[in-house]
N, C-alpha and C positions, 0 to 999 in steps of 0.2 A: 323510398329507395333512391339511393345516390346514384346519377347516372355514369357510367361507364365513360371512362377515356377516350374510347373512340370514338360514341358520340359525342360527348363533352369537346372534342377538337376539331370537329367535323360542323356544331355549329358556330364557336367561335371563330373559323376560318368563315364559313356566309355572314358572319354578324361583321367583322372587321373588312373583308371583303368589300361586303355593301353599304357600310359606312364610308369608304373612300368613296364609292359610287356614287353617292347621295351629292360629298361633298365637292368631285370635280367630273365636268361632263365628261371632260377628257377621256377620263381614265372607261367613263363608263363605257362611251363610246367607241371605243377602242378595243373592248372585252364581248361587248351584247352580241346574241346571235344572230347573223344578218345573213340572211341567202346570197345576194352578189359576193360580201366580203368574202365566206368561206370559199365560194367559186372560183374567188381569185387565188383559192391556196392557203387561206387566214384559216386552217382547221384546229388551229387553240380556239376556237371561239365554240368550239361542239361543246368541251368541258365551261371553258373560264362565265362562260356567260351565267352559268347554273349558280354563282358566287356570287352574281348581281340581282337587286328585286326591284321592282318600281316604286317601292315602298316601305314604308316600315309596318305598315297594315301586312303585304306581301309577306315581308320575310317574318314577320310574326308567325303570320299561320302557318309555313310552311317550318320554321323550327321547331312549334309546337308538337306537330308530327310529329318529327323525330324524338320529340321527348316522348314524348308517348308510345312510339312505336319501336322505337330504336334499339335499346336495349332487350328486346324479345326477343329480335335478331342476332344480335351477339350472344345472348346469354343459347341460341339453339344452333346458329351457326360459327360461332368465334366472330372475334373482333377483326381480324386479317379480310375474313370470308363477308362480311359487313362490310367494311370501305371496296370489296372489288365488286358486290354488287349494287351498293348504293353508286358508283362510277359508272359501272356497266351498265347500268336503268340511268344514269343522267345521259350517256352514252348513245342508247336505244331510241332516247326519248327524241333526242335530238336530232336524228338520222329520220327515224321519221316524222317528226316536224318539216325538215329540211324535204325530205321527198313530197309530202301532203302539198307544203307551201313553196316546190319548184317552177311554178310560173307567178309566182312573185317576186324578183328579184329585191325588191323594197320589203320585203317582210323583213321585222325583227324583234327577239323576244329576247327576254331575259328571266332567272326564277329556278328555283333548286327543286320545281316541281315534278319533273321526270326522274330526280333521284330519291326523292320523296317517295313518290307513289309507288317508288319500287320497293322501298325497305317497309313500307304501308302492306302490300299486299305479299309482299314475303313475312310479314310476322303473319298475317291471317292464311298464312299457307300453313304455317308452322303450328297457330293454332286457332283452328276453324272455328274453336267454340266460344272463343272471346267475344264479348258484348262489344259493340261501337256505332256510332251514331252517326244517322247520312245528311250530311248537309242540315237541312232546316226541318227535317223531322226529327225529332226531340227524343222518340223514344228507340231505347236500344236494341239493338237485332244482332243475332248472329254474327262472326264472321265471312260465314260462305255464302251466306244471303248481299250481304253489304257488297261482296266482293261482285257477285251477278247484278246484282241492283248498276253499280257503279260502273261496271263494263258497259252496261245497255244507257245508262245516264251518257258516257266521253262516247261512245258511239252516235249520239243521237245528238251531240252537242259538235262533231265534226261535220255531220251530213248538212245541220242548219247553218250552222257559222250565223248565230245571232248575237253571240257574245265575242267579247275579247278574251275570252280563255282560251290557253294553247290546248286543247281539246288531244291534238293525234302527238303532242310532246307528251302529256299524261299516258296517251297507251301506250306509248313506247317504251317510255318508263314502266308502265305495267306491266307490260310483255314481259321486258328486260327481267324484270325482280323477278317473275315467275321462270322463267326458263334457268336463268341462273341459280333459283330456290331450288328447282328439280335437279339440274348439273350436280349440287352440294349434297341433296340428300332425294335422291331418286325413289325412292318410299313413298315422297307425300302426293306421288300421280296414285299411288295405292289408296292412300287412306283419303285421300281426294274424291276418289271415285263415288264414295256412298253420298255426298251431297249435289252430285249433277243431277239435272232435274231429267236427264236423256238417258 
């Protein structure tokens, strides 16, 4: 299946993006999310940073997402409704990144990973029964399983802070997708409801 416009422009804006990146610090540095910088008033950097990756490992895996997940969303939300919540989860992600990492003034990330994981868990909102696979377990599961799996994984990966993943930019972009998925289609807290384990 051919991918959609929107995301087809969505990841060649982070591929060109982060290719400038790569090639001048400048520019990088200039864009990345940094707690003092946005402090001072630099609030382009809540979005522009989400355009930069540290890598090309990075921004692989995170367009791959979207190829994969991306057009779920358009094809159950529209394409318009798809770029204000993949913004809005880079958005979310960010803010609470920014509030987790407020007494750091030297924090700084970069990575399309909060608008990711938002359009990630807005298609598994949209449909819970899709197979998808977690991290380095190989075999496929549910939707709504991966989705609880994966909240209690960036939960338990903010509390330890043993890695360099932006852990609380991932839930915010989760939050983000999911509040914005109900905003669009208020229903799926309905059909939602038969896989909580409460």
């Amino acid at each position: 299946m051919a991918l959609s416009f929107y995301v087809l422009l969505l990841i060649a804006a982070n591929v060109l993006i982060s290719r400038k990146g790569f090639q001048y610090s400048s520019f990088f540095n200039k864009y990345l999310f940094q707690i003092a910088a946005i402090n001072q008033g630099q609030y382009y950097r809540l979005i522009s940073s989400s355009f930069l990756h540290a890598d090309t490992t990075h921004l692989l895996f995170n367009m791959m997402t979207l190829v994969f997940f991306g057009d779920y969303v358009v094809s159950y939300f529209g394409g318009y409704a798809f770029w204000l919540l993949y913004f809005g989860s880079v958005f979310s992600g960010s803010v609470l990144g920014m509030y987790f990492n407020r007494s750091k003034p030297s924090y700084s990330a970069v990575g399309a990973s909060g608008g990711v994981i938002g359009v990630l868990f807005s298609a598994l909102l949209a449909f819970p029964e899709m197979k998808v696979g977690f991290l380095f377990i190989p075999i496929p599961m549910p939707g709504y399983l991966f989705v609880l799996l994966y909240l209690g994984y960036t939960l338990y990966g903010m509390k330890s802070q043993r890695d360099q993943i932006g852990h609380s930019a991932h839930l915010g972009g989760a939050v983000g997708g999911i509040l914005l998925s109900l905003m669009f289609s208020p229903q799926l807290l309905r059909d939602w409801m038969q896989y909580l384990p409460f």
